[in-house]
C-alpha positions as a Markdown table, in Angstrom:
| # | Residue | x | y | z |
|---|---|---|---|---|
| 1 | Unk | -33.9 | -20.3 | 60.9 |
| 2 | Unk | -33.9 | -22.3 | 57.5 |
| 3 | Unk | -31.4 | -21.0 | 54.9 |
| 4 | Unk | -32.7 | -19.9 | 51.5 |
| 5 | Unk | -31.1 | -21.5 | 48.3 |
| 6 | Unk | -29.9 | -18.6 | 46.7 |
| 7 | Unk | -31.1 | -18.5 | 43.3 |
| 8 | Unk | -28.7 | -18.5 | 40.7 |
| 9 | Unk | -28.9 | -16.9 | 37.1 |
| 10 | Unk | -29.3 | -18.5 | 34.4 |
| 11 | Unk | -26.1 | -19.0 | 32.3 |
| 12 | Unk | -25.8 | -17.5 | 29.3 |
| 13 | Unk | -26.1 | -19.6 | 26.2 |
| 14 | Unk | -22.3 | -20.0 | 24.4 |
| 15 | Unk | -22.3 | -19.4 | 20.8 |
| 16 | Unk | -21.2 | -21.9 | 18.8 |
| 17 | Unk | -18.2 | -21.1 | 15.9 |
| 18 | Unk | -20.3 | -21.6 | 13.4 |
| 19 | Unk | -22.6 | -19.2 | 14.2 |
| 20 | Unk | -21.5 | -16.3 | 12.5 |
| 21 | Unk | -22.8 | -14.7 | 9.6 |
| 22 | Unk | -20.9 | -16.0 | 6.2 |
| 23 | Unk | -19.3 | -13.5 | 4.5 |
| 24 | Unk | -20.4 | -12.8 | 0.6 |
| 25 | Unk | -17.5 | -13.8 | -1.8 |
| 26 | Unk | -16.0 | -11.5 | -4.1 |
| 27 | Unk | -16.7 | -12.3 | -7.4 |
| 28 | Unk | -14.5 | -9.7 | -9.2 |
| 29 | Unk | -11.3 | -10.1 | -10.6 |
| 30 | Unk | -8.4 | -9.9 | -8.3 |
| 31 | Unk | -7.1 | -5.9 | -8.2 |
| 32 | Unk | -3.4 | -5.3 | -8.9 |
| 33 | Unk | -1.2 | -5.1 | -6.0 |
| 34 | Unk | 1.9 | -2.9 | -5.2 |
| 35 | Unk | 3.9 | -5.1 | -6.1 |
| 36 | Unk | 2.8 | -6.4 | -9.4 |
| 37 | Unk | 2.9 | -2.6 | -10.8 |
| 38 | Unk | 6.3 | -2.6 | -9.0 |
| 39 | Unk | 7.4 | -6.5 | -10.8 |
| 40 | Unk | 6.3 | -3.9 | -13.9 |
| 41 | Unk | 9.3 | -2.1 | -13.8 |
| 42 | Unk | 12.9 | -2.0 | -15.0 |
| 43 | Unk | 15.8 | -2.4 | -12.4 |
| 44 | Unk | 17.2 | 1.3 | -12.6 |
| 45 | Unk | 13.2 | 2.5 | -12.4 |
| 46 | Unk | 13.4 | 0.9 | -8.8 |
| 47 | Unk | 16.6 | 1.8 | -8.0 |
| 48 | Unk | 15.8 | 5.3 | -8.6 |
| 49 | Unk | 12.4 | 4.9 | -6.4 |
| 50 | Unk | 13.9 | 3.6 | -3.8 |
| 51 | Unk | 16.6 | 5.7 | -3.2 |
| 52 | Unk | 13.6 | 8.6 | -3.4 |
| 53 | Unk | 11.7 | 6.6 | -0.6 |
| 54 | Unk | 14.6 | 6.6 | 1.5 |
| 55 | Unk | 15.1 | 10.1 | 1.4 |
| 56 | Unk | 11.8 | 10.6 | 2.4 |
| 57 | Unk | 12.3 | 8.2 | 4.9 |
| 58 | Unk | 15.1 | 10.1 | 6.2 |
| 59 | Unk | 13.2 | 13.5 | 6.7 |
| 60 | Unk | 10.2 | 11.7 | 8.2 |
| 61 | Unk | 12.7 | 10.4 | 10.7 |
| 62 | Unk | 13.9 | 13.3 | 11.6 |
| 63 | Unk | 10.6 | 15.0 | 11.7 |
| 64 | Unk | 9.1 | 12.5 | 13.2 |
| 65 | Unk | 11.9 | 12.7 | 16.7 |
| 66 | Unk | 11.2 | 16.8 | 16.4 |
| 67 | Unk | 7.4 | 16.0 | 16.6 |
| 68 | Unk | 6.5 | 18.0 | 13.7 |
| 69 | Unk | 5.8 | 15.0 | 11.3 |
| 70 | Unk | 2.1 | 15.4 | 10.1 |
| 71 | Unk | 1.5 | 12.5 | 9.0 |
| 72 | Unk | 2.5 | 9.3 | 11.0 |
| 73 | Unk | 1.1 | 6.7 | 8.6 |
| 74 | Unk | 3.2 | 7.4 | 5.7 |
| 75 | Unk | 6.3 | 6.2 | 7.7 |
| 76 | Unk | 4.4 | 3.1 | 7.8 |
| 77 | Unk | 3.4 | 2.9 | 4.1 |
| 78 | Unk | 7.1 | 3.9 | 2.8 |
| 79 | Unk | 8.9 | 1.2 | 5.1 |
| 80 | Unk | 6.9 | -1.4 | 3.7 |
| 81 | Unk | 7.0 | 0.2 | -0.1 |
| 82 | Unk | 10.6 | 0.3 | 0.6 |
| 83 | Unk | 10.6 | -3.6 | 1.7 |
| 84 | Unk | 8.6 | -4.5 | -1.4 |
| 85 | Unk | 10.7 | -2.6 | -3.6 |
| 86 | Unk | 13.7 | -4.2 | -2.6 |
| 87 | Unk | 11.9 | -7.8 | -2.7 |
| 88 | Unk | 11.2 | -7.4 | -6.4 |
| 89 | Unk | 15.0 | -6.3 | -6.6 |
| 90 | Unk | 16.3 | -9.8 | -5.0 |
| 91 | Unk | 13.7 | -11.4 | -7.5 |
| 92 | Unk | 14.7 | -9.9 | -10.4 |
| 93 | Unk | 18.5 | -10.3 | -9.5 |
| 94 | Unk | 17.7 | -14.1 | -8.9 |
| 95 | Unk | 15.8 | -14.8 | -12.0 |
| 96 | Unk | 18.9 | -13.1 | -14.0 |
| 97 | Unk | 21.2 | -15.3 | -12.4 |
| 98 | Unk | 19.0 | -18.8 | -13.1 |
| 99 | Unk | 18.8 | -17.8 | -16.7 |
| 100 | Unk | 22.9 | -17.8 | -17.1 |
């Protein structure tokens, strides 16, 4: 008996990189971030903030290990508020040191 070829699909055709759709630019002005309205504040402001934040942080903790914590993305949100708060602290301390 003679063997039929089996017939094999037809690949499909690969995409190239380009071929995605371009994105439309934003033309409007650059929104302020978290950290320029924190950069906006004095040094005892912050302090004060952040030592809020990580009481906050504190109950969530403990909320959080009880399972009664509602909502899981604020712990998210006040770790990195917390981070960015105490980046514009180190700035602020550096800049006062450079100026003498």
């Amino acid at each position: 008996m003679a063997k039929k070829a089996a017939a094999k699909p037809a690949a499909k055709a690969k995409k190239a990189k380009g071929d995605k759709p371009a994105k439309a630019k934003k033309t409007t002005a650059k929104a302020a971030s978290k950290s320029d309205d924190f950069r906006a504040k004095s040094a005892d402001e912050l302090n004060d903030q952040l030592t809020g934040m990580k009481k906050e942080q504190f109950n969530l903790r403990f909320q959080r290990a009880n399972g009664q914590v509602d909502n899981t993305g604020r712990i998210r949100v006040l770790r990195r508020n917390i981070a960015r708060i105490q980046t514009v602290l180190t700035e602020q301390r550096r800049a006062a040191q450079t100026k003498g």
